[in-house]
N, CA, C and O atoms as CSV, one atom per row, in Angstrom:
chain,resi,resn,atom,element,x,y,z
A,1,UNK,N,N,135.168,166.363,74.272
A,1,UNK,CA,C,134.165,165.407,73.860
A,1,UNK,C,C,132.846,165.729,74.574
A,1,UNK,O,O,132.847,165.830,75.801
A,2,UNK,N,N,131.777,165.887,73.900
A,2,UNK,CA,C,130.730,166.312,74.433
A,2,UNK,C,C,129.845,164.806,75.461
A,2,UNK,O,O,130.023,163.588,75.416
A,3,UNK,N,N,129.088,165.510,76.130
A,3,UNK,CA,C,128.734,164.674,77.531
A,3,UNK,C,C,127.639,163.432,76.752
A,3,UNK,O,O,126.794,163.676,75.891
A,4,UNK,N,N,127.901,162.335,77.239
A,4,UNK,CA,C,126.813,161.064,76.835
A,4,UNK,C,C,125.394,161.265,76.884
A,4,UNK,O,O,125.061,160.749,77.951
A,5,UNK,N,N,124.331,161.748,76.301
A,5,UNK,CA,C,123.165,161.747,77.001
A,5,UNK,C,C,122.654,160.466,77.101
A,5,UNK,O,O,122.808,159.604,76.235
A,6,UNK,N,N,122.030,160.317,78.171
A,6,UNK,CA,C,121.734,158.463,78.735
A,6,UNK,C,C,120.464,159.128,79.476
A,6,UNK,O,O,120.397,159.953,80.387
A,7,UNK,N,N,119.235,158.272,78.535
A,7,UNK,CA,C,118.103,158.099,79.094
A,7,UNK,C,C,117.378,157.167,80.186
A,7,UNK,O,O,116.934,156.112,79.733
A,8,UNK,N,N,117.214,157.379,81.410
A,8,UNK,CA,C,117.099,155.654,81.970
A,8,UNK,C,C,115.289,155.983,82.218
A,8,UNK,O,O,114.699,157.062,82.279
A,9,UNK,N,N,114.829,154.734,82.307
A,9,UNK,CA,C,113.600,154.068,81.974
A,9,UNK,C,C,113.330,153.147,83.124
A,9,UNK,O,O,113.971,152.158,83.479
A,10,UNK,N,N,112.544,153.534,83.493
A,10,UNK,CA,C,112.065,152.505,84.845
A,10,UNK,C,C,111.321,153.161,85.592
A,10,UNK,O,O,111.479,154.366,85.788
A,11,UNK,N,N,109.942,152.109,86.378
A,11,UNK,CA,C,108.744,152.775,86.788
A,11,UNK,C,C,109.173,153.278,88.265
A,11,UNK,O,O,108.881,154.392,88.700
A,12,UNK,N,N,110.083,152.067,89.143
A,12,UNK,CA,C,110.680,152.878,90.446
A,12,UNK,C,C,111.772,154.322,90.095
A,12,UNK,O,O,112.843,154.540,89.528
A,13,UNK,N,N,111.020,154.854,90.621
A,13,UNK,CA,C,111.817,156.129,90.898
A,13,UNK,C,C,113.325,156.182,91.869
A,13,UNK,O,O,114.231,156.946,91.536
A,14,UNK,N,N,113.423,155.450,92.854
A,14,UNK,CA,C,114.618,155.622,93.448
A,14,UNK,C,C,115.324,154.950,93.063
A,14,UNK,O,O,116.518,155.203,93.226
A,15,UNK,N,N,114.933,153.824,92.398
A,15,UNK,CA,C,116.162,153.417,91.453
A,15,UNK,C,C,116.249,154.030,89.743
A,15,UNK,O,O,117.253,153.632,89.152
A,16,UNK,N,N,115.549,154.707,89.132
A,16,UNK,CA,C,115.863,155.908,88.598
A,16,UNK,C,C,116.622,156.754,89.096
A,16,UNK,O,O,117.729,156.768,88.557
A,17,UNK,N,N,116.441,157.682,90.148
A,17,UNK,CA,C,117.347,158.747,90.888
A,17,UNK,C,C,118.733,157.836,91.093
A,17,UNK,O,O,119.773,158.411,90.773
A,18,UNK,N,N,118.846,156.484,91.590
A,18,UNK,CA,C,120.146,156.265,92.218
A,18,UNK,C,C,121.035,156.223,90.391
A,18,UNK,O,O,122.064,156.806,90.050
A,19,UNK,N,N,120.477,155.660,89.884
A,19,UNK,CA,C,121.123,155.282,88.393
A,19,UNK,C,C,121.722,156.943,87.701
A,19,UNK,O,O,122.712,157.316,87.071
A,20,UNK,N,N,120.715,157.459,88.146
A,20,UNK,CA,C,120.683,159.067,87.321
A,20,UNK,C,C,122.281,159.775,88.104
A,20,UNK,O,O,123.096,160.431,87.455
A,21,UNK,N,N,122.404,159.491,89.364
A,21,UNK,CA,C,123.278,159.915,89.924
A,21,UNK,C,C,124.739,159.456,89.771
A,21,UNK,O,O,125.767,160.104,89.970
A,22,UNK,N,N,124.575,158.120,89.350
A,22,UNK,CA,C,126.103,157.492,89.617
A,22,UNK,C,C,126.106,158.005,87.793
A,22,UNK,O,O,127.173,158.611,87.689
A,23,UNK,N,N,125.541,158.018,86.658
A,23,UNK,CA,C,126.233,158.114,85.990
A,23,UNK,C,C,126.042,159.756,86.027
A,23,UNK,O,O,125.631,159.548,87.169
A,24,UNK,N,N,125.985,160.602,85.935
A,24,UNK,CA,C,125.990,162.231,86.293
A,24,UNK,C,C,127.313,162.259,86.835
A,24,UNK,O,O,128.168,162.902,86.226
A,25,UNK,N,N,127.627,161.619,87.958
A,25,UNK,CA,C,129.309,161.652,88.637
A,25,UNK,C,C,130.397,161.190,87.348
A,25,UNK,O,O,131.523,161.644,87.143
A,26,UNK,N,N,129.577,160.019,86.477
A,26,UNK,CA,C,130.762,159.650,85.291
A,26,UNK,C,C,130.812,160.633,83.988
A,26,UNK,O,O,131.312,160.458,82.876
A,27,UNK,N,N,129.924,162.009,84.693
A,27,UNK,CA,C,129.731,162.675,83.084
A,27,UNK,C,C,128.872,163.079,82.591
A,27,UNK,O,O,128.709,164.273,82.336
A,28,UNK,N,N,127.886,161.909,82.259
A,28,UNK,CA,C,126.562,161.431,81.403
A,28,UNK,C,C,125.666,163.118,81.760
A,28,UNK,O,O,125.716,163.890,82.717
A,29,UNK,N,N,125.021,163.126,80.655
A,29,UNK,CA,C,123.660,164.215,80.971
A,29,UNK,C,C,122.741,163.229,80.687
A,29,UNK,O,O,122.698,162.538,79.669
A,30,UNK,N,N,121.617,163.188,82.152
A,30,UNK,CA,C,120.758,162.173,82.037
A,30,UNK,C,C,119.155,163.003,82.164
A,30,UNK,O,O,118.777,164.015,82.755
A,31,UNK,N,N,118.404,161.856,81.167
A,31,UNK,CA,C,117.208,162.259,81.421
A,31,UNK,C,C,116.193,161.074,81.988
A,31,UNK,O,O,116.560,159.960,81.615
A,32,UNK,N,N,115.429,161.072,82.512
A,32,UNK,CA,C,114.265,159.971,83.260
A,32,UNK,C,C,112.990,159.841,82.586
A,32,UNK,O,O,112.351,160.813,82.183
A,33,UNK,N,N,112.700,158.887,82.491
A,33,UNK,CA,C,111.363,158.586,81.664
A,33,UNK,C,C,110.833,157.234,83.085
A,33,UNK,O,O,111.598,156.440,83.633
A,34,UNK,N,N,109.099,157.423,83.368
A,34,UNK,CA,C,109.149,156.263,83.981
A,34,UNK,C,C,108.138,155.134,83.332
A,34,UNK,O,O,107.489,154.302,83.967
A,35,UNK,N,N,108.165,155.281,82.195
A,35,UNK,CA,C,107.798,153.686,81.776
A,35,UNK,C,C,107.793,153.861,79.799
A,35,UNK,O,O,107.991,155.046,79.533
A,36,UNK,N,N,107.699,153.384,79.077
A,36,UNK,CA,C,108.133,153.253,77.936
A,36,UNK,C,C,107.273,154.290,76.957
A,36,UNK,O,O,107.601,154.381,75.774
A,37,UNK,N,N,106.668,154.713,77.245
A,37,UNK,CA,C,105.756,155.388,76.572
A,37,UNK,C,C,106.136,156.834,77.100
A,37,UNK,O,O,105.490,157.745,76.582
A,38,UNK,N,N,107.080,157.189,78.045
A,38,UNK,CA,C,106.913,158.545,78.306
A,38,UNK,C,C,108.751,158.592,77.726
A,38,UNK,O,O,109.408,159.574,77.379
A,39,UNK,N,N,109.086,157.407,77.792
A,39,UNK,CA,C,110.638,157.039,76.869
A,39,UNK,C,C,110.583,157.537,75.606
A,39,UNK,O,O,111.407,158.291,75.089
A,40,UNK,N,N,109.782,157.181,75.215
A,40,UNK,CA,C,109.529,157.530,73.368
A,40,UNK,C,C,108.834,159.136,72.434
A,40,UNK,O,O,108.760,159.739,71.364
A,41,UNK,N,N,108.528,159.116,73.660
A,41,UNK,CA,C,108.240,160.605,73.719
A,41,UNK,C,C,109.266,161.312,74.134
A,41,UNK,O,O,109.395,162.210,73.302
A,42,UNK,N,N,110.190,161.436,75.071
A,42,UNK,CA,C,111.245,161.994,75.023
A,42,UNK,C,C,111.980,161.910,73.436
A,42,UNK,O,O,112.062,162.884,72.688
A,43,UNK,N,N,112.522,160.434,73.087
A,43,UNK,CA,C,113.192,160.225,71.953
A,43,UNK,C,C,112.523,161.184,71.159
A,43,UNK,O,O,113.164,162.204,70.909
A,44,UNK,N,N,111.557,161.101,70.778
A,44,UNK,CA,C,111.210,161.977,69.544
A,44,UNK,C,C,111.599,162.977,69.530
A,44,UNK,O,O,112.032,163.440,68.474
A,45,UNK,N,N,111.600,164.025,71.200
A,45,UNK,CA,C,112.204,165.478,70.250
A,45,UNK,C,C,113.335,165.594,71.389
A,45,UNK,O,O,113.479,166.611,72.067
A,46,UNK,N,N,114.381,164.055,71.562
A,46,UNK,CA,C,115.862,164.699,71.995
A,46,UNK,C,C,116.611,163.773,71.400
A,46,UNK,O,O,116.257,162.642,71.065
A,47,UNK,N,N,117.632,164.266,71.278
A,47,UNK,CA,C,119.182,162.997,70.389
A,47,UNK,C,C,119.411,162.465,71.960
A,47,UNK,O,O,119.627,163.250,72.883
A,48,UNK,N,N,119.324,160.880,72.142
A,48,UNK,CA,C,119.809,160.329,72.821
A,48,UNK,C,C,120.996,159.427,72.494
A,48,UNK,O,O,120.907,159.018,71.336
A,49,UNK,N,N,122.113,158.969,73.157
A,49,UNK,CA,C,122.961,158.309,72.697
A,49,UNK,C,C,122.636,156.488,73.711
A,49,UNK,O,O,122.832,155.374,73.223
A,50,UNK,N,N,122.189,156.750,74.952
A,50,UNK,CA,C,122.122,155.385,75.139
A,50,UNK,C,C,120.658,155.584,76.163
A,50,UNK,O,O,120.307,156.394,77.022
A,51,UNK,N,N,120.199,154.631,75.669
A,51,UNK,CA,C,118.819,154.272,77.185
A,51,UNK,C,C,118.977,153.334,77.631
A,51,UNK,O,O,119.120,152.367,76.883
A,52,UNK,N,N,119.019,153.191,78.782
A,52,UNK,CA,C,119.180,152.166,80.088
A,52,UNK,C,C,117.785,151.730,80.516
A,52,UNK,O,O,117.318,152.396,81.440
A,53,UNK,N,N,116.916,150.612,79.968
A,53,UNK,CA,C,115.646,150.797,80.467
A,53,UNK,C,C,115.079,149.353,81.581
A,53,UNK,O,O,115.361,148.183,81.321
A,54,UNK,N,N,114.705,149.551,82.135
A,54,UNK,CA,C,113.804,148.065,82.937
A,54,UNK,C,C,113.051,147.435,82.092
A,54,UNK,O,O,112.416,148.146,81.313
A,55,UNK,N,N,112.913,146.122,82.003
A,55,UNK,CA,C,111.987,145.321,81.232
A,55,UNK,C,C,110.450,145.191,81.824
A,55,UNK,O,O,109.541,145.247,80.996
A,56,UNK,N,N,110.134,145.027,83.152
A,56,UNK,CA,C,108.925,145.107,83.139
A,56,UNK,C,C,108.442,146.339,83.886
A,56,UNK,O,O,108.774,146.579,85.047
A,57,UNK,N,N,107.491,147.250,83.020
A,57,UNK,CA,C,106.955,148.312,83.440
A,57,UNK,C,C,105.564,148.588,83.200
A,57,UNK,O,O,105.184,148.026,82.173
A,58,UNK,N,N,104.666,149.254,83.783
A,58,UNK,CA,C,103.420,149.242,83.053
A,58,UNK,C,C,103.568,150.061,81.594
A,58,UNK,O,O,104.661,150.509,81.246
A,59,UNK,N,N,102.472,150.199,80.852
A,59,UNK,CA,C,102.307,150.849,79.523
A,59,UNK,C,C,103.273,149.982,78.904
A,59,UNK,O,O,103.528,148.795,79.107
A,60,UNK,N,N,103.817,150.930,78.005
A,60,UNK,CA,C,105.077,150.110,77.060
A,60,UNK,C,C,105.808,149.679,77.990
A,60,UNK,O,O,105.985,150.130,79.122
A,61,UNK,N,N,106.370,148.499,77.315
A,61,UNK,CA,C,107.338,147.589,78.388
A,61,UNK,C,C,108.114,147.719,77.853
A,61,UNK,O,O,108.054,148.136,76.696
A,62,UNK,N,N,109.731,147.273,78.757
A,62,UNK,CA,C,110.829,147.372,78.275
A,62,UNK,C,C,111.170,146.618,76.708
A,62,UNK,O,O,111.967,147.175,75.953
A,63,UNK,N,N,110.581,145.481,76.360
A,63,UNK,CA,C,110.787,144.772,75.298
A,63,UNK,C,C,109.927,145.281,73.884
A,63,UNK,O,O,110.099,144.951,72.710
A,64,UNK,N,N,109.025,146.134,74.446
A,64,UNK,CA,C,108.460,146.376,73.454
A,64,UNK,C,C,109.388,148.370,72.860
A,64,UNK,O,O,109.442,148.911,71.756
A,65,UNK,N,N,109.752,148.679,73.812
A,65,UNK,CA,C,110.455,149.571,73.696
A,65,UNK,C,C,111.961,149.290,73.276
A,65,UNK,O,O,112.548,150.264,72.806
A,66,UNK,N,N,112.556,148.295,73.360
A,66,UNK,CA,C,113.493,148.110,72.568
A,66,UNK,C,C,113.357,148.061,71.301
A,66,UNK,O,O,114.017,148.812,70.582
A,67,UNK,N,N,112.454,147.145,70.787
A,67,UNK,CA,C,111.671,146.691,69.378
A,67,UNK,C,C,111.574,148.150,68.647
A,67,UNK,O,O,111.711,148.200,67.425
A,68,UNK,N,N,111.335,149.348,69.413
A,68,UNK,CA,C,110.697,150.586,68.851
A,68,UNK,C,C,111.820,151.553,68.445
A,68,UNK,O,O,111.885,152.357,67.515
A,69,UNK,N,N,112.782,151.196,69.533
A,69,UNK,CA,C,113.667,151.912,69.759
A,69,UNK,C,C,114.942,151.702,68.545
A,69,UNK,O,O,115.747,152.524,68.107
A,70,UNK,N,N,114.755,150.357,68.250
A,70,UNK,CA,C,115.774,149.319,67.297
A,70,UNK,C,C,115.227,150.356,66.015
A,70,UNK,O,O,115.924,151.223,65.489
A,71,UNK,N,N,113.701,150.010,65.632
A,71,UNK,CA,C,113.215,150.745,64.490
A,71,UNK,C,C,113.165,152.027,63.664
A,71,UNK,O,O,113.029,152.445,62.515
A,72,UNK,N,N,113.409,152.509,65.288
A,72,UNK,CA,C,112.852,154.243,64.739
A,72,UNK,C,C,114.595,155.178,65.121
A,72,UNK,O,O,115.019,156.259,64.712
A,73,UNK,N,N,115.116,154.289,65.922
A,73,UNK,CA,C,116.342,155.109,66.261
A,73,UNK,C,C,117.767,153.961,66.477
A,73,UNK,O,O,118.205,153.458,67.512
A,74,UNK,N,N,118.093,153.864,65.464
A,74,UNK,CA,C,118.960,152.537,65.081
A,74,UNK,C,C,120.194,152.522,65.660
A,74,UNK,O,O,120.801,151.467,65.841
A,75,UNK,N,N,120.696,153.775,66.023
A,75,UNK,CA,C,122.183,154.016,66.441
A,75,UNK,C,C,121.934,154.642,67.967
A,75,UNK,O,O,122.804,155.363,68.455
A,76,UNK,N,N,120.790,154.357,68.653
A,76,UNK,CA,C,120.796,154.433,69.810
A,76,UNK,C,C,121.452,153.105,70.618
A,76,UNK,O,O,121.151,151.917,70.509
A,77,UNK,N,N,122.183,153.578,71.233
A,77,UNK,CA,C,122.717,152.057,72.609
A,77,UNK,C,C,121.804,151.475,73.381
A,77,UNK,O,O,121.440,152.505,73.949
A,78,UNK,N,N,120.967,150.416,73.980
A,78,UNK,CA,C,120.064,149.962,75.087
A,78,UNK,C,C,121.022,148.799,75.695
A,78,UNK,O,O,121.833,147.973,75.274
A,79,UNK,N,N,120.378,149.272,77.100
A,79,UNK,CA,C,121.202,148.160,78.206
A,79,UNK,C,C,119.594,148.068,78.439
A,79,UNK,O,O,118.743,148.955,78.369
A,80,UNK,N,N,119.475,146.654,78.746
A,80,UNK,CA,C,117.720,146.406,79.115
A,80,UNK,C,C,117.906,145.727,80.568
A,80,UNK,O,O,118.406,144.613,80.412
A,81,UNK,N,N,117.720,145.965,81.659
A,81,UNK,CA,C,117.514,145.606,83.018
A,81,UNK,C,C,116.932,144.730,83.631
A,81,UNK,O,O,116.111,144.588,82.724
A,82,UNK,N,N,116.593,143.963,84.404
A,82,UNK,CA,C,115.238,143.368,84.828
A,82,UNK,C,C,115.357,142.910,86.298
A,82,UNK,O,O,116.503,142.502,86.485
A,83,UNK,N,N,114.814,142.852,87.091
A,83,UNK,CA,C,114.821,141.935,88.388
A,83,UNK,C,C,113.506,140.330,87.969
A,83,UNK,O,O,113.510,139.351,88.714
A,84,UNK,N,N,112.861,140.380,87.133
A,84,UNK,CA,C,111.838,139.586,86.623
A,84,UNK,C,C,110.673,140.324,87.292
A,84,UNK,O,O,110.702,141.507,87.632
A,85,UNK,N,N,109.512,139.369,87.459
A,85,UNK,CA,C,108.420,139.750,87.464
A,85,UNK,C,C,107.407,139.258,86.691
A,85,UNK,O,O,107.660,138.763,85.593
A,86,UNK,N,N,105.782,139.359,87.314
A,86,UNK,CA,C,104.426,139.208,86.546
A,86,UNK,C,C,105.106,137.278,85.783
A,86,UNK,O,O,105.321,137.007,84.602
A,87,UNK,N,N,105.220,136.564,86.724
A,87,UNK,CA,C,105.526,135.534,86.028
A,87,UNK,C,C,106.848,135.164,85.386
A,87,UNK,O,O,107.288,134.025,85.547
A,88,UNK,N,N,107.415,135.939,84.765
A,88,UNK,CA,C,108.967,136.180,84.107
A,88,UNK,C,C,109.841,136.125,85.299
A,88,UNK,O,O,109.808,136.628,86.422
A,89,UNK,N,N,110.895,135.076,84.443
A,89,UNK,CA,C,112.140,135.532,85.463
A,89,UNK,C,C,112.700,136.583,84.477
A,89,UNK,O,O,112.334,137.073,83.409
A,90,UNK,N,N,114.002,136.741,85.515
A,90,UNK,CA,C,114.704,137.990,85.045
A,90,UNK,C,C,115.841,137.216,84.023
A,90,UNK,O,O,116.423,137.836,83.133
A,91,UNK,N,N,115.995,136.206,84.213
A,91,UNK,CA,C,116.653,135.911,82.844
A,91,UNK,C,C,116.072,135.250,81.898
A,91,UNK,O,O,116.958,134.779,81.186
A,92,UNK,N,N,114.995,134.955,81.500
A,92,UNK,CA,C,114.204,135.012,80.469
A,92,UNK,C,C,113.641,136.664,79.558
A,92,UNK,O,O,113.504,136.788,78.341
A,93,UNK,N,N,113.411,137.744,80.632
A,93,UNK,CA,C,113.304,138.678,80.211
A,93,UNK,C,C,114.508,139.320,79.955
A,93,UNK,O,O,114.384,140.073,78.989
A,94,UNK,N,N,115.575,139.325,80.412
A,94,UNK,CA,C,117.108,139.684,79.106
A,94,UNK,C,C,117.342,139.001,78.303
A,94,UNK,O,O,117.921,139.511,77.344
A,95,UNK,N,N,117.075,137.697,78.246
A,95,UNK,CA,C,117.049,136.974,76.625
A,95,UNK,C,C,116.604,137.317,76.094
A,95,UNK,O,O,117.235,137.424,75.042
A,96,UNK,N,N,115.021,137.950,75.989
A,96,UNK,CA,C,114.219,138.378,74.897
A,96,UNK,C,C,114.819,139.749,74.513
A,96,UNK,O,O,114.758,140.121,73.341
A,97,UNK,N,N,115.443,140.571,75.541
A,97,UNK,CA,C,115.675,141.821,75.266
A,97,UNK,C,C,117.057,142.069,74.632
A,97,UNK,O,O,117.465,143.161,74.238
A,98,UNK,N,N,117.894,140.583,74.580
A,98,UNK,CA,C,118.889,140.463,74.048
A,98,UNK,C,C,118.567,140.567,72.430
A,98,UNK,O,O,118.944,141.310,71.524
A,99,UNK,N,N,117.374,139.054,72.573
A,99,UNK,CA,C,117.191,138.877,70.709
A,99,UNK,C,C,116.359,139.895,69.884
A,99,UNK,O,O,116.340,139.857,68.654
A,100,UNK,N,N,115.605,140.897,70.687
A,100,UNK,CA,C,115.250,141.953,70.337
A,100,UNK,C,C,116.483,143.378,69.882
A,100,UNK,O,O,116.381,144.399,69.203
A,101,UNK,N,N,117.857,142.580,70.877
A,101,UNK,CA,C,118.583,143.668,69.788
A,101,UNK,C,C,119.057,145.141,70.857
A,101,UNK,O,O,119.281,146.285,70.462
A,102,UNK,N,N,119.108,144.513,72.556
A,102,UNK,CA,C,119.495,145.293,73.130
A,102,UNK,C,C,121.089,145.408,73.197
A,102,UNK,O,O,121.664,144.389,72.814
A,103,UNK,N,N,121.839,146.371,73.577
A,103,UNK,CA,C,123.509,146.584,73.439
A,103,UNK,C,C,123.813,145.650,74.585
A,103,UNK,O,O,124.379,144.592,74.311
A,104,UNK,N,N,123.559,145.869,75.607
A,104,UNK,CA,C,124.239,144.636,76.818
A,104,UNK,C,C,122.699,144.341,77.537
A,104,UNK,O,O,121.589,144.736,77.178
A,105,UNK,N,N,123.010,143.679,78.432
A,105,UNK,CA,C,121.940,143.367,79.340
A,105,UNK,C,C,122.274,143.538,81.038
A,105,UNK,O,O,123.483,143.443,81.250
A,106,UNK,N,N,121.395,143.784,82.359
A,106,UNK,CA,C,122.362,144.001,83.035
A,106,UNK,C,C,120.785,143.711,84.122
A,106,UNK,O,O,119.710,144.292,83.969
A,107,UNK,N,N,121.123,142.625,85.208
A,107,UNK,CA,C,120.259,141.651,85.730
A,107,UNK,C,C,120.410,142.748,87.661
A,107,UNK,O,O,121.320,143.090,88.417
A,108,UNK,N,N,118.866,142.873,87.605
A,108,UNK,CA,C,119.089,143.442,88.811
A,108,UNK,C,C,118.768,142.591,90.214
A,108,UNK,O,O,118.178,141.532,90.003
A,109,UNK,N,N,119.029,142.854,91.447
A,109,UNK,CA,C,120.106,144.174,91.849
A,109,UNK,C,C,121.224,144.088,91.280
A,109,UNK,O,O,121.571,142.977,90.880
A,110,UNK,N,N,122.143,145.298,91.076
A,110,UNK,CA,C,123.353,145.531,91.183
A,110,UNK,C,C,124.241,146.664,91.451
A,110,UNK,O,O,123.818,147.819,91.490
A,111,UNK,N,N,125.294,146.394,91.610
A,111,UNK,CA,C,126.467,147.531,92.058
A,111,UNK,C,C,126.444,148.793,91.115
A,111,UNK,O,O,125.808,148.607,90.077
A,112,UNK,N,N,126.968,149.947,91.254
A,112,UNK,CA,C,127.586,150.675,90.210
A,112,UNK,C,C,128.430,150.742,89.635
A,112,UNK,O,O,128.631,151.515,88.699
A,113,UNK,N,N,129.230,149.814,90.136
A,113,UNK,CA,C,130.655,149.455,89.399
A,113,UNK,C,C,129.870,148.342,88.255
A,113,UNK,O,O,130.507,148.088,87.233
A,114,UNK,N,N,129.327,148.085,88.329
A,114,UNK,CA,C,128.655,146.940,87.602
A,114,UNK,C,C,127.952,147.742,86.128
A,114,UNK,O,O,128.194,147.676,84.923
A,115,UNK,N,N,127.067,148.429,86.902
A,115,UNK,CA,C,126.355,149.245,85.792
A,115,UNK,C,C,127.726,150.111,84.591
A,115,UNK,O,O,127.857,150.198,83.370
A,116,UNK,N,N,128.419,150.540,85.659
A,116,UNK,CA,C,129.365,151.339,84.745
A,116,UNK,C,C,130.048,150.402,83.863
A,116,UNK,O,O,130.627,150.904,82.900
A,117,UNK,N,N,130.099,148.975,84.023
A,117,UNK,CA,C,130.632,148.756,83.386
A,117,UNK,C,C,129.696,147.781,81.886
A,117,UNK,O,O,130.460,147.209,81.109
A,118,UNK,N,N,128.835,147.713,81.720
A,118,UNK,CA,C,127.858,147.817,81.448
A,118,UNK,C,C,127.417,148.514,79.950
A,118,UNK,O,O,127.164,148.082,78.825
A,119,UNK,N,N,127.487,150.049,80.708
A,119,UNK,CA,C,127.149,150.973,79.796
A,119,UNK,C,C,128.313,151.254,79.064
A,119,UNK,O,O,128.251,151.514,77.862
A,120,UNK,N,N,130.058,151.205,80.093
A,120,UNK,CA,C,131.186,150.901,79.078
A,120,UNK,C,C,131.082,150.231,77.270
A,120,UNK,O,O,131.515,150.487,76.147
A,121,UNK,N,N,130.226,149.278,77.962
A,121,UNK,CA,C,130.628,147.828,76.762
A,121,UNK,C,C,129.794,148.387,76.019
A,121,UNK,O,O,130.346,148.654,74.951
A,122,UNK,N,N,128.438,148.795,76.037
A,122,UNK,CA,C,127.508,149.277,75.633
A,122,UNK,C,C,127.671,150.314,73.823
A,122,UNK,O,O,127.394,150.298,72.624
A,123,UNK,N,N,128.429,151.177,75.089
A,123,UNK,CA,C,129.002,152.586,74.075
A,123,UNK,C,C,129.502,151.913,73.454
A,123,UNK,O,O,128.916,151.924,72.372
A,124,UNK,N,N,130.728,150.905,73.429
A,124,UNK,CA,C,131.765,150.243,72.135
A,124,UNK,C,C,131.176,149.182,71.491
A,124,UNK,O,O,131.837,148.557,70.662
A,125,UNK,N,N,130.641,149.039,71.608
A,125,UNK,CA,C,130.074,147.794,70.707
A,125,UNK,C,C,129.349,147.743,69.836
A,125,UNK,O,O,128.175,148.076,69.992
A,126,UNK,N,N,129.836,147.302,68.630
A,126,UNK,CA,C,128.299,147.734,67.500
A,126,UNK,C,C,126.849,147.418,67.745
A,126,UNK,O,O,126.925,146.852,68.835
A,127,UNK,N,N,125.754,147.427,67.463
A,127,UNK,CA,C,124.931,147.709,67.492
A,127,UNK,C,C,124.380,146.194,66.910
A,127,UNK,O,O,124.996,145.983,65.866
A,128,UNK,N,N,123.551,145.192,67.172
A,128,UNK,CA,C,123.319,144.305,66.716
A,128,UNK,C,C,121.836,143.982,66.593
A,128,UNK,O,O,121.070,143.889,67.552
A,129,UNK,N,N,121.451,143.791,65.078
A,129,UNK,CA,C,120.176,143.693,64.665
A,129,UNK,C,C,119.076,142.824,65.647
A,129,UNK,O,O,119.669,142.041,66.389
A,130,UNK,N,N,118.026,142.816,65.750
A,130,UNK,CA,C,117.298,142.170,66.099
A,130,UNK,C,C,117.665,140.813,65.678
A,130,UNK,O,O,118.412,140.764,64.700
A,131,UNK,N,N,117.291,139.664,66.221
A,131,UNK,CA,C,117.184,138.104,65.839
A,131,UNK,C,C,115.866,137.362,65.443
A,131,UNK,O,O,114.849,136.957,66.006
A,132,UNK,N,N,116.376,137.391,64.246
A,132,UNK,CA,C,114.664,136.769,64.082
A,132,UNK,C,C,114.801,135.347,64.128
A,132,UNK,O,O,115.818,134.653,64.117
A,133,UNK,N,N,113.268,134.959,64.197
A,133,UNK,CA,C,112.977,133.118,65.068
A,133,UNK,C,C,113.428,132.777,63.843
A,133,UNK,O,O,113.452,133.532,62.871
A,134,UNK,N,N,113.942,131.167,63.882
A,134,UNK,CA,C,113.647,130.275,62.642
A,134,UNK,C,C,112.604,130.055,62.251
A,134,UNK,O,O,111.552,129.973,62.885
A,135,UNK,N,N,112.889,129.881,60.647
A,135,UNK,CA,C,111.389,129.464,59.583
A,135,UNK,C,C,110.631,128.418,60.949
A,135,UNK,O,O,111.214,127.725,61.783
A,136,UNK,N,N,109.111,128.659,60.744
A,136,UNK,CA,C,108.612,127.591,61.176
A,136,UNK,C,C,108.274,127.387,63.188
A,136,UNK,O,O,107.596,126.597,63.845
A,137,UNK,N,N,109.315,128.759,63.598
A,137,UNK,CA,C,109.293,128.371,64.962
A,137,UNK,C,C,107.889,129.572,65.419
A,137,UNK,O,O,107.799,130.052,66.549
A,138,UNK,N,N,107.016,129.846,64.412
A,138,UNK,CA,C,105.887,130.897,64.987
A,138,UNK,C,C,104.677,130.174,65.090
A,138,UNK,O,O,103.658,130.730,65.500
């Protein structure tokens, strides 16, 4: 079975490197992008199977990169991250990244047993459309 490629997304770098590492030990061929706009540019000229990205980053943000990601590459997996930030908590920003249509969600800090399991559920699970608001709630 050929190796997972898993893109992770996030403006800190050492928690890029630590993420890049634990899944590399499970397999994965990983690539790093550090904020959403250098994400999408990768996508365009590589087959990714899952991106792991942070929700708040400068440039494209994690939510708006899901939205893009949903559109242009439908059978890609996203786990969307967050510690919060800029006002946001961190579980307001995985709700949105939920109804935007991310594969799991996964609230930082956390373990690697955590993450792995995570990106587990991730891979098996179908793929679920965006959620759109009710009539009337815009």
């Amino acid at each position: 079975m050929p190796a997972i490629t898993t893109l992770i997304v996030d403006d800190e770098e050492t928690l890029r490197r630590v993420i890049q590492i634990v899944l590399e030990e499970a397999g994965h061929r990983v690539l790093t992008a550090e904020n959403g706009s250098a994400a999408l540019a990768i996508l365009a000229g590589e087959p990714v199977d899952l991106v792991i990205s942070d929700i708040v980053m400068p440039e494209t943000d994690g939510i708006e990169l899901v939205r893009e990601i949903r559109a242009k590459y439908p059978a890609v997996k996203i786990i969307s991250m967050s510690g919060g930030g800029n006002y946001l908590t961190a579980a307001l920003c995985l709700k949105l990244a939920d109804q935007m249509g991310a594969s799991a969600i996964l609230s930082k800090p956390f373990m690697p047993a955590e993450l792995m399991e995570r990106v587990e559920e991730a891979l098996r699970t179908p793929n679920k459309p965006p959620r759109t608001p009710p009539a009337g709630s815009r």
